[in-house]
C-alpha positions as CSV (number, residue, x, y, z in Angstrom):
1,X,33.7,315.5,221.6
2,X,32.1,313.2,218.6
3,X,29.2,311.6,219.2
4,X,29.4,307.7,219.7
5,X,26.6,308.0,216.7
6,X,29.4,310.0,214.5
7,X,31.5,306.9,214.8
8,X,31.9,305.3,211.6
9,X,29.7,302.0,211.5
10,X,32.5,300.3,209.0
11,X,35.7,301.0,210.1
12,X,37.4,297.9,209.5
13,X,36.1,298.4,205.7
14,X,37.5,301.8,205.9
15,X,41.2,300.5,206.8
16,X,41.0,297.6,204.1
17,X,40.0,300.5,201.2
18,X,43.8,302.2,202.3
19,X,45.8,299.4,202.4
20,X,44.3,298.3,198.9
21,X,44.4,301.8,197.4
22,X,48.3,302.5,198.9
23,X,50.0,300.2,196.8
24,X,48.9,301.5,193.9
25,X,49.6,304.8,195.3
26,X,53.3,303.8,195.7
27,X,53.3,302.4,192.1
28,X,52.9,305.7,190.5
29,X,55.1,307.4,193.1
30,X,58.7,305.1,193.2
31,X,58.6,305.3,188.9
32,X,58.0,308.6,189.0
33,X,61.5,309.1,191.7
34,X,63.2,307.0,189.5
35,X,62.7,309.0,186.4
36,X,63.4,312.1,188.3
37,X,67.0,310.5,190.0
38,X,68.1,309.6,186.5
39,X,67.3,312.5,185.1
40,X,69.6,314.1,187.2
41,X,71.9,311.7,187.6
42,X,72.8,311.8,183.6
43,X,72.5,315.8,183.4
44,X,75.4,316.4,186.0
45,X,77.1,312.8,186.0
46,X,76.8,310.4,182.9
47,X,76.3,313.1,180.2
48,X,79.6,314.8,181.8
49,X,81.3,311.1,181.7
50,X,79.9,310.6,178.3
51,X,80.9,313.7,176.6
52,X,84.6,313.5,178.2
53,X,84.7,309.7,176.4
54,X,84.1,310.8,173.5
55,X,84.6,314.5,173.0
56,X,88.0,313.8,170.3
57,X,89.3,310.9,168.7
58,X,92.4,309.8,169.4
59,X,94.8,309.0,167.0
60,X,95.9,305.9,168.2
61,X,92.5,304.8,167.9
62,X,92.6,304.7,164.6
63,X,94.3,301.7,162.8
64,X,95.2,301.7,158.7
65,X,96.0,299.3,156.2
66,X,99.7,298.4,156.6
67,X,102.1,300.8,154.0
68,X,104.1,299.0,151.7
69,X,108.0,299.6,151.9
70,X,108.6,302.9,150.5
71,X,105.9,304.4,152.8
72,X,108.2,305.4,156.3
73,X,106.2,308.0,158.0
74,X,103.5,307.5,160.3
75,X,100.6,308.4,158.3
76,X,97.8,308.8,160.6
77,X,100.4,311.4,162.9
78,X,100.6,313.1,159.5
79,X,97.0,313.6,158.6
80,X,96.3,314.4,162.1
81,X,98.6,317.5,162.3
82,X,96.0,319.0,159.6
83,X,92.9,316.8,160.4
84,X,92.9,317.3,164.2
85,X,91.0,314.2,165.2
86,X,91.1,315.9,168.5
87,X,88.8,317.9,168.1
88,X,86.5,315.5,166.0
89,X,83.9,313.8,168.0
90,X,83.3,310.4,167.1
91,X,79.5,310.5,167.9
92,X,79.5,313.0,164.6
93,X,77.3,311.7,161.9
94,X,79.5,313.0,159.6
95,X,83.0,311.5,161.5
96,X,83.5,308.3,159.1
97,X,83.4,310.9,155.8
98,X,85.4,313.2,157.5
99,X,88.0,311.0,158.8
100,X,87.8,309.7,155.0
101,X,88.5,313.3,153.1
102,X,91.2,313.8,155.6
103,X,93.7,310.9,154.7
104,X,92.8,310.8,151.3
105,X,94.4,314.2,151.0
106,X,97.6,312.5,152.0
107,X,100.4,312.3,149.1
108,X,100.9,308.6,149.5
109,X,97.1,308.0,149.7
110,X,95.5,306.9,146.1
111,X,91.9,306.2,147.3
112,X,90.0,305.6,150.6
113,X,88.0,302.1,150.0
114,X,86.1,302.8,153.3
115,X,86.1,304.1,156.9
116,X,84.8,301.7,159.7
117,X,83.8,302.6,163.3
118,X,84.4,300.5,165.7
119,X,83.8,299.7,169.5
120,X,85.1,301.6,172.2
121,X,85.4,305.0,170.2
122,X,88.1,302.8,167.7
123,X,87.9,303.3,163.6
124,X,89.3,301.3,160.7
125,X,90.6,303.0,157.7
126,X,91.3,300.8,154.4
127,X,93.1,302.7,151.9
128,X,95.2,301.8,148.5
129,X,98.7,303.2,148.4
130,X,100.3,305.1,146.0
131,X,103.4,303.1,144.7
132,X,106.4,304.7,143.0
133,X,107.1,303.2,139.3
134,X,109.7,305.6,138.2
135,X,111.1,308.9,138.7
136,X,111.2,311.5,136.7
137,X,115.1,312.7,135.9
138,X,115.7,316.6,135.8
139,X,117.7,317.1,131.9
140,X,117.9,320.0,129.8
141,X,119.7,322.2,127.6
142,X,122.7,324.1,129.2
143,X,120.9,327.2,129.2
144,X,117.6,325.6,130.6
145,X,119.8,324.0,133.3
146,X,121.3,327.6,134.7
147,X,117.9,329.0,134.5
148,X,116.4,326.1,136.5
149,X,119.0,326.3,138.7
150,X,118.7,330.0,139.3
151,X,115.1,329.9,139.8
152,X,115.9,326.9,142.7
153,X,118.4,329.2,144.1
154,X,115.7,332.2,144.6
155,X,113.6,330.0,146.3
156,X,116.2,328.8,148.8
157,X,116.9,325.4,147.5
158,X,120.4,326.0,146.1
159,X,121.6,322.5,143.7
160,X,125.5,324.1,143.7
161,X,125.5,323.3,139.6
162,X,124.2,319.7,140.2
163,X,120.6,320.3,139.3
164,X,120.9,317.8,136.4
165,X,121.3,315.2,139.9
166,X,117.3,316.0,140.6
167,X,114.8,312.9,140.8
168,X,111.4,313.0,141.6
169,X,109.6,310.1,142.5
170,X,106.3,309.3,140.2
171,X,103.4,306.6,140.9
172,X,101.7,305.0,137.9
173,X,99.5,307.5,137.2
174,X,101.8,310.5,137.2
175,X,101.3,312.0,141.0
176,X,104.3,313.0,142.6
177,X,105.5,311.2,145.8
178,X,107.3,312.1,148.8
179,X,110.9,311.8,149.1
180,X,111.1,311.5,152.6
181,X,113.4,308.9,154.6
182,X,113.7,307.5,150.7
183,X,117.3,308.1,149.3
184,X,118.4,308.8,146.1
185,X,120.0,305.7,145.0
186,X,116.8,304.3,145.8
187,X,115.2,306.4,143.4
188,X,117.5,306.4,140.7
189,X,117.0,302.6,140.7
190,X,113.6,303.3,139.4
191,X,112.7,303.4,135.9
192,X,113.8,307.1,134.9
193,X,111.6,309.1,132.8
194,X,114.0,312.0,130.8
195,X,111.7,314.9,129.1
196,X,114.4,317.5,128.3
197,X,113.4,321.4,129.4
198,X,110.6,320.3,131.9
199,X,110.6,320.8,135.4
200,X,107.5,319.8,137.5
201,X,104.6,322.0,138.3
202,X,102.9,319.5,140.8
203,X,103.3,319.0,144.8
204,X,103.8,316.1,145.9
205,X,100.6,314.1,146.2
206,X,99.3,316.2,142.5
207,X,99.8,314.7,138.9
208,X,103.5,316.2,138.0
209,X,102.3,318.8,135.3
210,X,103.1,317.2,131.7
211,X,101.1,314.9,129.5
212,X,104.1,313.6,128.1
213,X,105.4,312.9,131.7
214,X,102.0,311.4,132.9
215,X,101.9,309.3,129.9
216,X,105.7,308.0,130.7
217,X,104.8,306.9,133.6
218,X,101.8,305.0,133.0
219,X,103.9,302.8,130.7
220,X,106.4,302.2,133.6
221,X,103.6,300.8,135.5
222,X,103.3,298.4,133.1
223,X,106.9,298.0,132.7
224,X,107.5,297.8,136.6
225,X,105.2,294.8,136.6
226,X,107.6,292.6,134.9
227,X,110.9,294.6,136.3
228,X,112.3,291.1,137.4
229,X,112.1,289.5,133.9
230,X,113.5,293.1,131.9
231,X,115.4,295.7,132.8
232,X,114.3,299.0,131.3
233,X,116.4,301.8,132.3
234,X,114.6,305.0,131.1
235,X,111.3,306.2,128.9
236,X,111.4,309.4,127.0
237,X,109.2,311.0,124.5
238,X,110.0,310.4,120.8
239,X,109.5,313.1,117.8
240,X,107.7,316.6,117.6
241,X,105.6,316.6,120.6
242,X,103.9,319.3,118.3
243,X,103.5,316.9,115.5
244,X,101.8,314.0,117.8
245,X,98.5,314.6,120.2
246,X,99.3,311.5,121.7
247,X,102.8,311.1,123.4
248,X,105.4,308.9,121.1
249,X,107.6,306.6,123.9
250,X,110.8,305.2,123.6
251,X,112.7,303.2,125.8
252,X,116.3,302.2,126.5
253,X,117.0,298.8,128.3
254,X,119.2,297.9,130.9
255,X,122.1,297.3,128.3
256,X,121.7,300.7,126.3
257,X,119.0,299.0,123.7
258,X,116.8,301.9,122.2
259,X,113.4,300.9,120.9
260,X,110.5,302.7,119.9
261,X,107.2,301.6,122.5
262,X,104.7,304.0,120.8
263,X,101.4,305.4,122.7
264,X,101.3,304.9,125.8
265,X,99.0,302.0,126.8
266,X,95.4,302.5,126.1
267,X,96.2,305.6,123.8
268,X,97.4,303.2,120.7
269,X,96.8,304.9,117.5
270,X,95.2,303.1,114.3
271,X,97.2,300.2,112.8
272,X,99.5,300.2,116.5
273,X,99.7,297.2,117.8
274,X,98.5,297.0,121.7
275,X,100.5,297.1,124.5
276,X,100.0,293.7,125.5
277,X,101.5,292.2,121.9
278,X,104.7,294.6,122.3
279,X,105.2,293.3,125.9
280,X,105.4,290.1,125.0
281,X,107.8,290.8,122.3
282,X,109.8,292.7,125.0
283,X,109.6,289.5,127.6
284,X,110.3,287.2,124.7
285,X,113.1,289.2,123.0
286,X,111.3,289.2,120.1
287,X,112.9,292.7,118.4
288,X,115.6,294.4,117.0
289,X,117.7,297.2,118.2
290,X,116.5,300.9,117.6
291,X,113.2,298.4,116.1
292,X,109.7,299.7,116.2
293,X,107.9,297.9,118.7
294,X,104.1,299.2,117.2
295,X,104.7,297.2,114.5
296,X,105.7,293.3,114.5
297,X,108.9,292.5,113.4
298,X,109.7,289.3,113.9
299,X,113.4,289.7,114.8
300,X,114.9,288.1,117.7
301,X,116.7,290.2,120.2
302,X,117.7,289.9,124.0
303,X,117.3,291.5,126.8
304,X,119.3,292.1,130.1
């Protein structure tokens, strides 16, 4: 039994010292719960829930510049069938690049101008389309033609003696474009390109294989430009290809009118006039048939 004398002589300063001190007790205590409950609550709840929101990207999440008309397939379903945006997270560092390289492999892709990421897991892709210009027209020599067709026949892609019927779509740069859900007549509309004993070595999406084709088709880019004001009906390569570095064009209107174009544009030689004086002989009729358009003439003409 304590003595009365034990007793403290200050109790009620005793009491007054724990309430003051327990408060600050507590403070340390209830942070110290919280960062415990979170912890936990993120490592088996939130990180779970996180992770599931964004462990792929879904391809309807991702929205691209509108196609022009010739493009009828669903672009981003066909670069995700190689890309697998599935299983690409989008809290990658690397996703926006990635996404990038992926539909600028696509054949009717020319360039990716940038890759934009987006709330809620979304992404914007801006890209320039490849356009087709002309097509490039399968002709040859009669024994050129059997061998072509024999070779197609190997492979499985019989043309039944019609292979001189074979069109191949071209952008202005040369690349080969897809055929798909685009039918022939369409592509026969375009200005033809006629290189005889060629076939292309190119996929589709790939420059077709041949300078002289390549260089065609840059000039039908020009050409196409100002399709609604002349009517040129094919390009092919003038002369010795042997004899000239740089490809020699000629082109036949839209009412069988052959004229010699030259270089294509940006390749002129010295003393050739630039492609911007012989286009504006062209739109203003200013030539004569089976004339030389590299040098001025000053013969009227017309064209239909």
């Amino acid at each position: 039994m304590a003595r009365k004398d034990d007793a403290d002589p200050r109790p009620i300063r005793r009491l007054l010292r724990r309430l003051i001190k327990a408060p600050a007790a507590w403070a340390l205590v209830w942070p110290m719960a919280l960062l415990v409950t979170s912890y936990f609550a993120y490592s088996h709840w939130f990180s779970a829930y996180f992770a599931a929101q964004h462990q792929g990207i879904d391809p309807a999440n991702i929205e691209i510049t509108a196609p022009h008309e010739y493009v009828r397939t669903d672009v981003v379903e066909d670069v995700n069938r190689w890309a697998h945006f599935g299983e690409l997270s989008s809290l990658d560092r690397e996703a926006t690049p990635k996404i990038a390289s992926a539909f600028k492999n696509h054949p009717w892709i020319r360039d990716v101008r940038s890759v934009v990421k987006l709330p809620g897991g979304k992404f914007r892709v801006e890209v320039d389309y490849r356009r087709p210009v002309a097509s490039f027209h399968v002709t040859g020599d009669p024994q050129y033609m059997r061998e072509i067709e024999s070779h197609l026949s190997s492979l499985g892609m019989p043309t039944h003696g019609k292979a001189d019927e074979m069109y191949f779509p071209l952008d202005g740069e040369g690349h080969m474009l897809p055929t798909e859900n685009i039918s022939t007549e369409e592509v026969r509309r375009l200005i033809q390109i006629e290189v005889k004993n060629i076939y292309p070595t190119g996929v589709e999406g790939t420059l077709f294989g041949d300078k002289r084709v390549e260089s065609a088709a840059t000039l039908a880019n020009l050409l196409s430009a100002v399709s609604d004001r002349i009517q040129i009906a094919k390009i092919m390569v003038s002369g010795d290809p042997r004899m000239n570095i740089v490809p020699q064009l000629s082109l036949v209107t839209g009412t069988n009118t052959k004229l010699l174009w030259g270089s294509p544009p940006g390749m002129e030689q010295p003393n050739e006039r630039g492609a911007k004086a012989k286009l504006t002989d062209l739109l203003s009729g200013n030539f004569v048939p089976d004339g030389d358009l590299r040098i001025a003439t000053g013969g009227p003409g017309q064209i239909h």
